[in-house]
N, C-alpha and C positions, 0 to 999 in steps of 0.2 A: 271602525277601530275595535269594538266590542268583538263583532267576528272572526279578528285578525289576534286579537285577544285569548281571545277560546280556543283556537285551533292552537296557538301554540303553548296552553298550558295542557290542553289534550295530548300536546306530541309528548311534552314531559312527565304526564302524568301513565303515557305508555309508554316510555320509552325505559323497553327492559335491557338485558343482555343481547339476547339475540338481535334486537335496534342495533345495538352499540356493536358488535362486533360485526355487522355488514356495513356500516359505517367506514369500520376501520381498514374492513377487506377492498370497500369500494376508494377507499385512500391510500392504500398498499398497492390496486391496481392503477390508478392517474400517478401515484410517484414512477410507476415500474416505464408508464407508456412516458411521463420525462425522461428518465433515465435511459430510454433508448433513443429519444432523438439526440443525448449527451454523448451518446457513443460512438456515433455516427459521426457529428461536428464538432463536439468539444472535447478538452481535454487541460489541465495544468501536466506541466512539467514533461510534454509529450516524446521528447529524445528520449527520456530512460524507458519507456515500451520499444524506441527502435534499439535501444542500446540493446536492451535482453534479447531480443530477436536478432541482431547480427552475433551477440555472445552464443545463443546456443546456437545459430549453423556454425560458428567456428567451432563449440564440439562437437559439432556431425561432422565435422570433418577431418576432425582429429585431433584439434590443437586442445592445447591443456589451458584454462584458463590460469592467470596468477603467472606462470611458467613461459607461453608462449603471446597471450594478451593482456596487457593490463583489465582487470575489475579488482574490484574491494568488496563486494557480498558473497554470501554462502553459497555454495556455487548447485544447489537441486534444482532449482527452478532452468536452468540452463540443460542440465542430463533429463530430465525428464521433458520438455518441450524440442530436443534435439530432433527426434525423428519425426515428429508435426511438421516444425519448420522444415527440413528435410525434405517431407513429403510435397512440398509447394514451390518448391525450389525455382526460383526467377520469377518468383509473382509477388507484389507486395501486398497482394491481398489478405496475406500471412498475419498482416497488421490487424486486421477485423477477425481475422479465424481467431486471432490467440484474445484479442477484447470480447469475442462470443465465450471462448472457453471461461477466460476472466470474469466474466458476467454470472454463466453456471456456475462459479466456485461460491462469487455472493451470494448466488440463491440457495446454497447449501449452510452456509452462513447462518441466512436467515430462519429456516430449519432448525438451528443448533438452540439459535437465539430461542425461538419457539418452545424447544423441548426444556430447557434448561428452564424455565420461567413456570413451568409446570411443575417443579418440585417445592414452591411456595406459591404457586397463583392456579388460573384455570384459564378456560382458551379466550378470555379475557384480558389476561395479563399477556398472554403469548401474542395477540393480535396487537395491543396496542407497542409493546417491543418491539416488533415488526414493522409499524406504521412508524416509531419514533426513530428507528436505523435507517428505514427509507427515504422519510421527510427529510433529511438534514444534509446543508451545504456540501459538506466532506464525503457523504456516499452519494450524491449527486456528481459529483467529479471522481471519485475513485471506483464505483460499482464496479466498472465495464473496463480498466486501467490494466492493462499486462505488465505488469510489476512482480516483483518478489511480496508484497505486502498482503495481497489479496489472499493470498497461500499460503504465510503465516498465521493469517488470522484464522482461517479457515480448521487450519491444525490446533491453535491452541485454542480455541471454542470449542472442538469437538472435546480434545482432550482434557475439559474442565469438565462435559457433560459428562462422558466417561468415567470422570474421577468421583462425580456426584453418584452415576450409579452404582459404581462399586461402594462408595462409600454407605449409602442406604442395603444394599444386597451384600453389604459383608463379602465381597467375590471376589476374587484373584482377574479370574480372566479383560473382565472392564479394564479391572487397573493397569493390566500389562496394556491395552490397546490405548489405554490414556495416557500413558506415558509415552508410545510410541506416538501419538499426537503430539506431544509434545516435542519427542524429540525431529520432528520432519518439521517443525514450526522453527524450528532454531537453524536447520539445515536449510532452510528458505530464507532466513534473513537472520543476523546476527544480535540484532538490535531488539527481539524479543529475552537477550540474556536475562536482564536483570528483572523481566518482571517474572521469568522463569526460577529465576531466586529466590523471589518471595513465593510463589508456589513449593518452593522447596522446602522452606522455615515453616509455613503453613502446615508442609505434611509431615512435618517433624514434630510440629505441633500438635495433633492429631493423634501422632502417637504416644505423646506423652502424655494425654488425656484418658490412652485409652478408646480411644474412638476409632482407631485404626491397629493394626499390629505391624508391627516395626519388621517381622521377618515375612509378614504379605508382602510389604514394599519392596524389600530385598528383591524375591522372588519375581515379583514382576519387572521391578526395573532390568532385570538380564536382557530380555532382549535388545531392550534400547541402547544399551552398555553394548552391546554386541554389533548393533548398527553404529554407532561412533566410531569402536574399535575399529568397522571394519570399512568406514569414512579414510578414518587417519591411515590405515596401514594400505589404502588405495593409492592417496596422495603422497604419501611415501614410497611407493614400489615406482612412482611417476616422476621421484626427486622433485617435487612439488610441495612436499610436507612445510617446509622451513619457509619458504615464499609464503605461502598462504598463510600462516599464525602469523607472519610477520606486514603482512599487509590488509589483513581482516583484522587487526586489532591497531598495531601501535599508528600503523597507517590512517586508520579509521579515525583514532582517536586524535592524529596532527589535524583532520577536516576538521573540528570544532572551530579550533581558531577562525575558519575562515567563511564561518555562518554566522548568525543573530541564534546563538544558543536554546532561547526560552521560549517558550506559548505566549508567552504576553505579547509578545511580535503579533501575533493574531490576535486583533483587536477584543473580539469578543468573547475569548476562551471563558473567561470567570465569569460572564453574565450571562450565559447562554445555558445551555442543555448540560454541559456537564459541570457547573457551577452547582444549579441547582442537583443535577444527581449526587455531588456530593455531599449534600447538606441532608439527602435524602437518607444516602448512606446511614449517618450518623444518627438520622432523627431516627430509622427505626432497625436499628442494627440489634439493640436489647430486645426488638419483638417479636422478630422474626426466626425461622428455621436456623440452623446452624450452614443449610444451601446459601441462603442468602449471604448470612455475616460471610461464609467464604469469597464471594461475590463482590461483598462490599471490599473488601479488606482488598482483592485483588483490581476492583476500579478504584480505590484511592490509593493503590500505589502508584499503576498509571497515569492517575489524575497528577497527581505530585509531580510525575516523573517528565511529563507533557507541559506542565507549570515550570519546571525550573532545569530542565536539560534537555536537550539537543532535538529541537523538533521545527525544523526552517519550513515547511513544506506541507502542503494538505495532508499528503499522504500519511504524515504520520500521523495525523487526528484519527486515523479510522477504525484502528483497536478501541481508542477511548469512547469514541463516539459508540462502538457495539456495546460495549460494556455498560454504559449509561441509561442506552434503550433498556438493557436488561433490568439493571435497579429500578430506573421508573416504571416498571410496569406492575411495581408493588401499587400503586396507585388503582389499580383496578380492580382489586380487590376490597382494598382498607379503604380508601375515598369514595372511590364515583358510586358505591353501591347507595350511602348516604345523600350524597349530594349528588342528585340528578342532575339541574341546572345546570352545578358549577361542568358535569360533566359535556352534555352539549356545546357551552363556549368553549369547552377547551377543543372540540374536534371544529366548530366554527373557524376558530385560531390556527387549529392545525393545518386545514383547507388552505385559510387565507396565506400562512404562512408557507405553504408549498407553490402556491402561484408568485410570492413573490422571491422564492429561493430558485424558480425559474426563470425567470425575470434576471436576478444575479447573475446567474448561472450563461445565460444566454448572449450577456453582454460580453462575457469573456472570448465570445468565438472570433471576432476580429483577429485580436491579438493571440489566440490560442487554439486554431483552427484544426482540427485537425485532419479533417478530409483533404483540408489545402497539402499539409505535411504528407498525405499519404500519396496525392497525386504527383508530388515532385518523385516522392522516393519511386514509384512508375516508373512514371516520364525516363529518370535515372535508370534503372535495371534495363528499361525496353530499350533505350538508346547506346548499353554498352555490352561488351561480349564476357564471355566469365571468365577469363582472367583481366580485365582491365579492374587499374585501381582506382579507386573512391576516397575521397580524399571530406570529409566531415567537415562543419565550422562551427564557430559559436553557436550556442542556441537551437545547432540545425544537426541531428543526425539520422542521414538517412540511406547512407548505407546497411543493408540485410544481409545479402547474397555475391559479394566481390570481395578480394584482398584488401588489408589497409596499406597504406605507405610508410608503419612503426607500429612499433608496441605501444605507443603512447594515440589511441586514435580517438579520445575523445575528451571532454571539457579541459581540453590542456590552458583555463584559464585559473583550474582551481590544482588540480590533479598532480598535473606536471608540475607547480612549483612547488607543492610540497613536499615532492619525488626529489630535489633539485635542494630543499633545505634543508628535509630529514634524512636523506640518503645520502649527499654531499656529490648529487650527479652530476659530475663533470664535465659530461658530451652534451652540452644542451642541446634538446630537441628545436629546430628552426623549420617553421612551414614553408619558409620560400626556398632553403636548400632541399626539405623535401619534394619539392615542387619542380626543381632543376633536376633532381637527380631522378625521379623517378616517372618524370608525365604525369601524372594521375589524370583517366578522362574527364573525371567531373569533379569541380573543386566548390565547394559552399567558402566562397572569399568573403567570409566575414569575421574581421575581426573579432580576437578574443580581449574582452573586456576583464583589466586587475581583480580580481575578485573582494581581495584583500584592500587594496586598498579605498576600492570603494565603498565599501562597509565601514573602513576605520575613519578614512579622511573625506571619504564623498569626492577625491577626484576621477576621473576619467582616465586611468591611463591605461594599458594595454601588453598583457602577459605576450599574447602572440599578434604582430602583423603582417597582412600582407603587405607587398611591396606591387602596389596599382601596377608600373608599367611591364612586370614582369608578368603579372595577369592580361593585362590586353594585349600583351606581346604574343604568349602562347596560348590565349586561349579567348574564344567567342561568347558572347553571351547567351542564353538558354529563355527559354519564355518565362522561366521562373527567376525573381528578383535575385540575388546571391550567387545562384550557380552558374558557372561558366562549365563551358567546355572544349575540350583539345584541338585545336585546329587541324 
C-alpha cells in the first residue's frame, strides 16, 4: 500500500500541463472513436436527416420548397446539399455521405471552440472545451446528425470568434466575415433568431462604450444586408416570398402548442454541465477579459432560453452544450493550476463518465436504429423505379429520391393539423384516399399518433389512419415491419 501510495502522489506531484493536456487529447480521441460507432447505428429523431435529404433532391430538381413542398426551416442547408445529394442519386448511401460531411462541420466546431478559448485561457483551456463538447450526451447523438443545426452552429461560433478578433484588432474585415457568419447561421435554421439578438444589443453595447465604433459595424454589416436582401428578392422573383414568412414564423410559432415547451422536460438540464456553467458564468464574469463576459452573457441567454422556451428535442441542447464547454474551460487556467488533485479526479470522472454516456447512448439503438432506417430506405429505392411514388408514415421517413403523393408528405400527425387549424384547410388531407388515388409503391402503414392530444390528455388517438383492409387488399408485405408494397 505504501508503493501504491507513492506512485500516485509522484504522478501528482508531476503532473504538469503537458500531463493534462494529453490526457485530455487521449479523451478527445475515445469520445471521437464513440462517436463514430453513434453514426453508424444510432441516432434520436432520425426521419428529420431523411427529411432534409429528400428536401434538398426536390431542389435539385426543381421544386421550390414552402411553394411546391411543405417544410418550416430556413431553407440553405437544402440549396447548398442539393448537388451532393444529386450527385448520388438512387443510393441511400447519401444518408452516411451527408452524417460524414455533418461530422466535419463538428470538427470545425471544435476548432472554433479551441480558438475562441484562447483569447482568455491557453491550450489548456482549448483542450479541456474540447474534451467537455465531446464528452456530453447531446453531441454524442447530434456530432454526426444531418440536420440544419450542426451548420448553424457552426456559423455562429465561427462568427463570435470573428467578432472577438476584430474586436481585439480594431478591423473591419473580421467583422464583416462575422457577421456573414452570422448571417448563414440564421439562413440554416430560424431558431438561432433571438440569440442573434442579443448579439445584436451586445454590439450596441459595445459601442456605446466605445469599445467598438458604430460606423465599422455599419460598414461591415453591408454585405450581410446584401445577402438577406438578395435571399428575399430570390423568393420573391419565385412567388415564394409570402409563403415562406408566413410558414417560417407564424406557422412555426402554432408548433409550440403541440410540444412540451421547456428544458426541464429534460430531466437533467439544471444539474448537469450547463447548470453548473452558469454558475460559472456568474462567479467569474467580473474577473475575466471582456472575451469572456461576451461569452458569458451570450451562454446565459441560451441557457435561459433552453430553461424556459421551446427546446422538445436533443438537438436543441447542442448550441448550449458548445457554449458551456467554452466557459468551463476558464477552469484550466484559475483552478487546476492550484489544485492538482482536484484536477486528476476530475479527468478520472470525465473517463468514467464518458463510458457511461456510452452505455446511455448505446441503449437507445433498439428503438432508434439507424443503420435499420437506412437499410429500409435501400431495400425501398433498389425495389422501385424513379417515377414511382413513396408514400412516408409515422416515425418512418424514408423516402430520398422518388415523388410524394402531396404537398403534405411528412409528420402529418403534428404538421397537418395545425395547417387545418391555423389556415382553416378545408380539403383535408386523408392517407387512404391518397392511397386509392394514387398507388403509391411503398407505403410505411403506420399509423399517425394525435400529437396534441397525447401530450394534453395522454390519450392515444390518431391524426391519420390507415384503413387495414385496404392495405392488404393492394398491397403485400416487405421484410421490413411497416412497409408494404404494390401488388
Amino acid at each position: 500500500m505504501d508503493k501504491l501510495r507513492l506512485f500516485f502522489e509522484k504522478q501528482l506531484k508531476d503532473f504538469d500541463d503537458a500531463a493534462f493536456v494529453r490526457l485530455l487529447k487521449v479523451f478527445a480521441l475515445t469520445a471521437m472513436v464513440i462517436i463514430a460507432y453513434m453514426a453508424v447505428f444510432s441516432g434520436f429523431q432520425i426521419v428529420d436527416e431523411f427529411e432534409h435529404l429528400h428536401a434538398s433532391w426536390l431542389v435539385s430538381v426543381g421544386k421550390m420548397p414552402y411553394r411546391d413542398f411543405l417544410e418550416h426551416h430556413n431553407p440553405l442547408l437544402w440549396f447548398l446539399s442539393a448537388p451532393i445529394v444529386s450527385a448520388f442519386y438512387d443510393n441511400a448511401i447519401i444518408f452516411y455521405v451527408m452524417r460524414g460531411i455533418s461530422a466535419g462541420v463538428s470538427v470545425l466546431i471544435g476548432w472554433y471552440v479551441y480558438k475562441i478559448t484562447l483569447f482568455w485561457g491557453d491550450k489548456k483551456s482549448g483542450w479541456l472545451a474540447i474534451a467537455l463538447y465531446l464528452g456530453n450526451v447531446i453531441t454524442l447523438y447530434n456530432f454526426y446528425q444531418y440536420r440544419p443545426d450542426n451548420f448553424m452552429n457552426l456559423c455562429f461560433i465561427a462568427g463570435m470568434y470573428y467578432w472577438f478578433v476584430a474586436l481585439k484588432a480594431n478591423a473591419l474585415k473580421p467583422l464583416s466575415i462575422s457577421f456573414l457568419f452570422f448571417t448563414f447561421s440564421f439562413l440554416f435554421l430560424q431558431k438561432i433568431s433571438l440569440l442573434l439578438a442579443v448579439v445584436e444589443v451586445l454590439l450596441l453595447g459595445l459601442a456605446a462604450f466605445k469599445k467598438m465604433r458604430l460606423k465599422t459595424m455599419t460598414i461591415a454589416a453591408l454585405p450581410s444586408l446584401l445577402i438577406l436582401f438578395l435571399f428575399m428578392l430570390f423568393f420573391y422573383a419565385k412567388g415564394t416570398l409570402p409563403i415562406y414568412l408566413d410558414i417560417n414564423y407564424r406557422f412555426n410559432h402554432a408548433m409550440l402548442y403541440y410540444y412540451e415547451r421547456g428544458a426541464f422536460w429534460y430531466r437533467n438540464f439544471c444539474f448537469s454541465i450547463y447548470g453548473f456553467a452558469f454558475v460559472t458564468a456568474l462567479a467569474f464574469f467580473t474577473k475575466e477579459n471582456i472575451y469572456f463576459k461576451l461569452t458569458a452573457v451570450i451562454f446565459g441567454a441560451e441557457f435561459l432560453m433552453r430553461g424556459f422556451y421551446f427546446a422538445p428535442y436533443t438537438h436543441y441542447y447542442s448550441l448550449v452544450t458548445i457554449l458551456a464547454a467554452i466557459v468551463l474551460s476558464v477552469y484550466a487556467t484559475k483552478i487546476m493550476p492550484k489544485y492538482k488533485t482536484l484536477s486528476a479526479v476530475l479527468l478520472i470522472l470525465m473517463f468514467l463518465n464518458l463510458g457511461h454516456l456510452f452505455n446511455k447512448a448505446d441503449k437507445t439503438i433498439p428503438n432508434h436504429n439507424s443503420y435499420t432506417h437506412y437499410q429500409l430506405a435501400d431495400w425501398a429505392h433498389k425495389h422501385s423505379a424513379k417515377n414511382d411514388m413513396l408514400m412516408n408514415g409515422y416515425d418512418m421517413i424514408f423516402n430520398i429520391y422518388r415523388p410524394d403523393v402531396s404537398y403534405y408528405w411528412f409528420q402529418l400527425d403534428t404538421l397537418l393539423p395545425i395547417m387545418e387549424r391555423e389556415y382553416n384547410l378545408t380539403n383535408k388531407i386523408d392517407v387512404n384516399k391518397l392511397i386509392i388515388k394514387y398507388r403509391p409503391k411503398f407505403v410505411y402503414a403506420a399509423n399517425y399518433v394525435d400529437a396534441l392530444a397525447l401530450r394534453l390528455y395522454g390519450e392515444k388517438k390518431f391524426a391519420q389512419k390507415f384503413m387495414p383492409e385496404l392495405i392488404t387488399t393492394l398491397y403485400k408485405p416487405t421484410p421490413f415491419k411497416g412497409l408494404w408494397e404494390l401488388k
